[in-house]
N, C-alpha and C positions, 0 to 999 in steps of 0.2 A: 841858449842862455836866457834866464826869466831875468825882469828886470822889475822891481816889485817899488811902486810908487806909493808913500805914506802922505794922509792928508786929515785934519780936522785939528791939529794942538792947537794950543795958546794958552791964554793967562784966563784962571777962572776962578773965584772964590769957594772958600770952603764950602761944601754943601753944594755947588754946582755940580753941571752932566758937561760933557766934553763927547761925541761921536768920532769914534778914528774911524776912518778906512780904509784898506791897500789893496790895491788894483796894478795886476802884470801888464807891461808895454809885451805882445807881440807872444801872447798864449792863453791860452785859457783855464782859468783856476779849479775847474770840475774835479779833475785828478790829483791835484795835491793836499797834503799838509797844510796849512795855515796857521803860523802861530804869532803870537804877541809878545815882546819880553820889551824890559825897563833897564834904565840903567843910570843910573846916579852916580857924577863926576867922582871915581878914588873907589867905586865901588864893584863889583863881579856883577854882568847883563845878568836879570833875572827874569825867569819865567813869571807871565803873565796868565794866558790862555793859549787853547790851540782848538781848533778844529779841521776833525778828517774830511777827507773826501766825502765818506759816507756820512757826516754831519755826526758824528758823536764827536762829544763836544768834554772838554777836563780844564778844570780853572785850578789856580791853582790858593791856598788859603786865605791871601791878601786879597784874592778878587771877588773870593765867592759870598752872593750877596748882593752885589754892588755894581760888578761887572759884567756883561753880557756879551757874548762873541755870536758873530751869525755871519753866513754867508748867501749871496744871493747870485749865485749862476746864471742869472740870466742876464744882469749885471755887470758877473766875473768879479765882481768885491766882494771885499771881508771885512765886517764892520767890527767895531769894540767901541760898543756904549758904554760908558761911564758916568755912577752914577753916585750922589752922596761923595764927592771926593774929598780927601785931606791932603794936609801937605806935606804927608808923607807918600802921595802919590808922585808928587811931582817928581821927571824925571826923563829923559830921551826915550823914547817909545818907537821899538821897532818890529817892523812884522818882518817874518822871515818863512819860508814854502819849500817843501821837499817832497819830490812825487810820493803818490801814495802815502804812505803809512809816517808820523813820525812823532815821537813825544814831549817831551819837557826840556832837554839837553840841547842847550845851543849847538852842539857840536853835529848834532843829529839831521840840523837845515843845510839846503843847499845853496841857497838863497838870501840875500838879503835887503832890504829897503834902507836908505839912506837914514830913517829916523826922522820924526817930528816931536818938538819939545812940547811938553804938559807941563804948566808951572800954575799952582795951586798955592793961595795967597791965603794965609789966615785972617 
C-alpha cells in the first residue's frame, strides 16, 4: 500500500506561484506514475499533470504554460509549480501514483493523496 502525502496549498493572490509536493510514506516513487488532478466542489476530479517514471512528462491545456511537474528521486517527491495563477485555479489538488506507466484517467491511479486546497483570491 503507497500512502501518498500532499503538501504546499493555501490562499494566494492572482498572479501568485504556489509549490505542491507529494511524497509516499513507506516506498519509493522511482517506479511509478505521478499525477496531479483538481477538483472544484459539484464538479468531476480533473486532470492536471502527470509524470512517468522515466520523466516524460503531459500537462494537460489549463496547465500548460504556467504549470510545471518535476520529480526529484532522490528526494522521492513530486513537485507542481504553479505559476501566474487565476481563480479559476482554485480547487482541492490531488496527487495520485500507479506503478509504472499511467495517463490522464483518474480511474487509471492506484493511489491517492488526501488533497491540499489552493484557493486563489482576485
Amino acid at each position: 500500500q503507497v500512502q501518498l502525502v500532499e503538501s504546499g496549498g493555501g490562499l494566494v493572490q492572482a498572479g501568485g506561484s504556489l509549490r505542491l509536493s507529494c511524497a509516499p510514506s513507506g516506498r519509493t516513487f522511482s517506479t511509478y506514475t505521478v499525477g496531479w488532478f483538481r477538483q472544484v466542489p459539484g464538479k468531476e476530479r480533473e486532470f492536471v499533470a502527470r509524470v512517468w517514471w522515466n520523466g516524460a512528462i503531459f500537462y494537460a491545456d489549463s496547465a500548460k504554460g504556467r504549470f510545471t511537474i518535476s520529480r526529484d528521486n532522490a528526494k522521492n517527491t513530486v513537485y507542481l509549480q504553479m505559476n501566474s495563477l487565476k481563480p479559476e485555479d482554485t480547487a482541492v489538488y490531488y496527487c495520485a501514483a500507479k506503478k509504472w506507466a499511467a495517463g490522464e484517467k483518474e480511474n487509471e491511479y492506484d493511489y491517492w493523496g488526501q488533497g491540499t486546497q489552493v484557493t486563489v483570491s482576485s
